[in-house]
N, C-alpha and C positions, 0 to 999 in steps of 0.2 A: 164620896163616890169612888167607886174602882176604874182603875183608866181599864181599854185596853192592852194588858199586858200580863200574862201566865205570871210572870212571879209576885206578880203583886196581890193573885190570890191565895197565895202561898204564906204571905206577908200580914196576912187578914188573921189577925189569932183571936180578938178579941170575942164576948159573948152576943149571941144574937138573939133577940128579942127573949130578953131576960133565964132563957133556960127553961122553955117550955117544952120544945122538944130537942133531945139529944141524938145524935148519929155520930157512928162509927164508921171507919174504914180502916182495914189493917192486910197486912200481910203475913204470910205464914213462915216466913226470914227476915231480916234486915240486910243480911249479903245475899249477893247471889256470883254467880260468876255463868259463863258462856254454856250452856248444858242442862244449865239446872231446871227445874219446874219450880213456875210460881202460883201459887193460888192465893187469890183475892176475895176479902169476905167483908160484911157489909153488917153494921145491928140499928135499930131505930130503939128510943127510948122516951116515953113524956108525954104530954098531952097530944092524940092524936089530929093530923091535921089532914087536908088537900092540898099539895103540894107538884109541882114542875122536880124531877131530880135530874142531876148532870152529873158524872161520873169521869172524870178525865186521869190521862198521865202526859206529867210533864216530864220532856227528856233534858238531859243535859245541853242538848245543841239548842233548846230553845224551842219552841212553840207550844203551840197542844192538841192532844188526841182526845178525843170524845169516845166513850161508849155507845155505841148507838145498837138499834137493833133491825137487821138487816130481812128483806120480805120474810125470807123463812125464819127470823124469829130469835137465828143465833146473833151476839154479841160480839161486833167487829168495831174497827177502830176509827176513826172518822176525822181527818184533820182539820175539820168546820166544826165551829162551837154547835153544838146540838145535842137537842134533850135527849135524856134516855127515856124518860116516862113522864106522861105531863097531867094532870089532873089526878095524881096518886092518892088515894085515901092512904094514908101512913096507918102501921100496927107494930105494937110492939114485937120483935125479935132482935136475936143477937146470933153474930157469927153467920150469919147464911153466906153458903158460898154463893159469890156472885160470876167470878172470872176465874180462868186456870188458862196457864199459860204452858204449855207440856216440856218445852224444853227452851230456853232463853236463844233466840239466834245467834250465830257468830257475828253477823252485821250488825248487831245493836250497839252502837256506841254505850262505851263505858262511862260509868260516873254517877251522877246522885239522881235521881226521877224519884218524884213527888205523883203521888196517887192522890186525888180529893174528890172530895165528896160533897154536894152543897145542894141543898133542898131554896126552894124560892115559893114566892109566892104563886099560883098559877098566871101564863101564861105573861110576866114581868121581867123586866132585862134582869141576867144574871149578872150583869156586871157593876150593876147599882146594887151595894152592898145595903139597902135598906129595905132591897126585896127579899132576902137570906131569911130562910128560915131556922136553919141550922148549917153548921159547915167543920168537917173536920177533914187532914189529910195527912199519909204518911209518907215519910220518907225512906226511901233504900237506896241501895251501894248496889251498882253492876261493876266488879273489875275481871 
């Protein structure tokens, strides 16, 4: 089981139910610095499934931010664990952009945020690492 605690989903590398379905998350840099634009993309791969997805970024000061999606439909940030999409029929794609960030604030503290990505079983705690259906995340540098 996963306590909870953001790094420790981070810490989860291992395979989840044998590699039936694959997901990506990546970024369009590994650095960035105070100004820059980020954009965020997203691919599913493997046996399709029904799926809960959660999409977070961890910052360097600790916690986590949720994607969530706000009445009108845009994707905001959410610092309560919550799903992005829950009962998702999964389809193969790759690269779809998912987030863009336009220009990086000055107030964002500097240092390493972890992006992840983790499908679940429908409506099962995401922090019980045996409800995963897949889970990948990446790393970047803000200096």
């Amino acid at each position: 089981a996963v306590t909870l605690e953001a790094n420790n989903i981070v810490d989860s590398t291992q395979d989840v139910d044998a590699g039936l379905l694959n997901i990506d998350i990546a970024t369009d840099k590994s650095l960035y610095r105070i100004g820059d634009s980020m954009a965020v993309s997203i691919g599913i791969s493997g046996e399709n499934q029904i799926a809960d997805a959660y999409i977070a970024l961890l910052p360097p000061t600790g916690g986590i931010y949720c994607l969530t999606a706000a009445p009108n439909g845009e994707l905001i940030f959410n610092a309560t664990l919550e799903r992005l999409v829950s009962d998702w029929a999964t389809t193969t794609f790759a690269n779809l952009p998912l987030y863009r960030i336009a220009a990086i604030p000055a107030e964002m503290p500097l240092g390493e945020y972890t992006w992840v990505f983790i499908l679940t079983r429908p409506g099962t705690d995401v922090w019980m690492r045996e409800n995963w259906l897949a889970y990948d995340h990446a790393t970047i540098m803000v200096e």
